[in-house]
Steps between C-alpha positions, in 0.01 A plus 500: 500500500750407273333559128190770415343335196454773214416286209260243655215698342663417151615164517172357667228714218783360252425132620119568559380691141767203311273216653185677464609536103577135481178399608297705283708449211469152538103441560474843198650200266247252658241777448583502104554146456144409664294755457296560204320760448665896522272606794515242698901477486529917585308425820719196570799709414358851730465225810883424442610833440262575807649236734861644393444825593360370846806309565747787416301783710482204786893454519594840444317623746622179741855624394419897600389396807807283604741744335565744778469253775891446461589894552210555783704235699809661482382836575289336822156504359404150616134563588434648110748230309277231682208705361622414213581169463170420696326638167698286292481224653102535398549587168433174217900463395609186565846570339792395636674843549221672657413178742896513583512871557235605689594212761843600509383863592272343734793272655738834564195641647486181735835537566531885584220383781671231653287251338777287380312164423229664289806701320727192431149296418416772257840575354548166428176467324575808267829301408288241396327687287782658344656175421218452244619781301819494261669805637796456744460889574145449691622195675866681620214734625310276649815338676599849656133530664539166648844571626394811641234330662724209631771787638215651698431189666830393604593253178793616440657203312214418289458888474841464348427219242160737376730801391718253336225312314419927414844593396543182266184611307618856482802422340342246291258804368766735524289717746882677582354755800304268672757236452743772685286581795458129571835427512563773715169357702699166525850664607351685810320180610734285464714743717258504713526285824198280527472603910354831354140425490580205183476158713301327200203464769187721570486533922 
């Protein structure tokens, strides 16, 4: 696996807690602006505060449970990382970075089995998801996991046009190690004759 995600925790409680205080900031103001009376506007105001703290315990713990799927793959743990992602996968977080990630776990879980229809279908759906967030880091991620998936298979060329969509948005961030090991991804397959198992079909 090319990239072990260290900061996905971060980013994705970032994204979760700032949406959570958006909403309950905005329907507080409603709260003030309509409500009367002072005890009738502190319960309004606990059931916001309430349904914010739901929503932040609900996505961090999506994002702990999706966190070390990325390093249990790459040490071999496929059984437990799909443990994982099975429990977020049931978890109420319908953000875009945990939908995308815990497919694109899934997908190189697909993949390590042979299952390379499931793993394209599934990496391509986490890219999907990605592409509804503003960061060109998650998506260059995303891209790698799909051409990982694709190399697997035997797509080779488009395999080749996935870690360039990835090393455009790692410049573009200035994400300067990744950025290296994907060029140096790109050299040894493009070296690489496509009679060596990369025929851009599946048998």
């Amino acid at each position: 696996m090319l990239r072990v995600e260290t900061a996905i925790q971060r980013v994705h409680r970032g994204n979760a807690v700032a949406s959570a205080l958006k909403v309950a900031f905005f329907l507080a103001i409603v709260g003030c602006l309509l409500i009367g009376p002072t005890f009738p506007k502190l319960l309004a105001l606990g059931a916001v505060l309430f349904a914010w703290i739901w929503l932040s315990f609900t996505s961090a713990r999506g994002s702990q449970i999706v966190a070390d799927s990325p390093s249990l793959i790459a040490s071999g743990q496929y059984e437990e990382a799909e443990q994982r992602f099975a429990q977020a996968r049931e978890l109420p977080d319908n953000t875009p970075i945990t939908q995308a990630y815990w497919r694109q776990a899934a997908a190189l879980v697909a993949s390590h089995r042979d299952e390379h229809a499931e793993a394209e279908r599934l990496a391509r759906k986490a890219l999907t998801y990605t592409q509804k967030t503003d960061s060109p880091k998650l998506q260059a991620d995303a891209y790698c996991d799909l051409a990982e998936v694709l190399e697997v298979a035997g797509g080779r060329q488009e395999a080749l046009l996935m870690w360039h969509e990835a090393l455009d948005r790692y410049e573009r961030k200035g994400v300067i190690p990744l950025a290296r090991r994907v060029r140096a991804r790109l050299a040894a397959l493009e070296r690489m004759p496509s009679s060596q198992g990369l025929d851009d079909a599946v048998p």
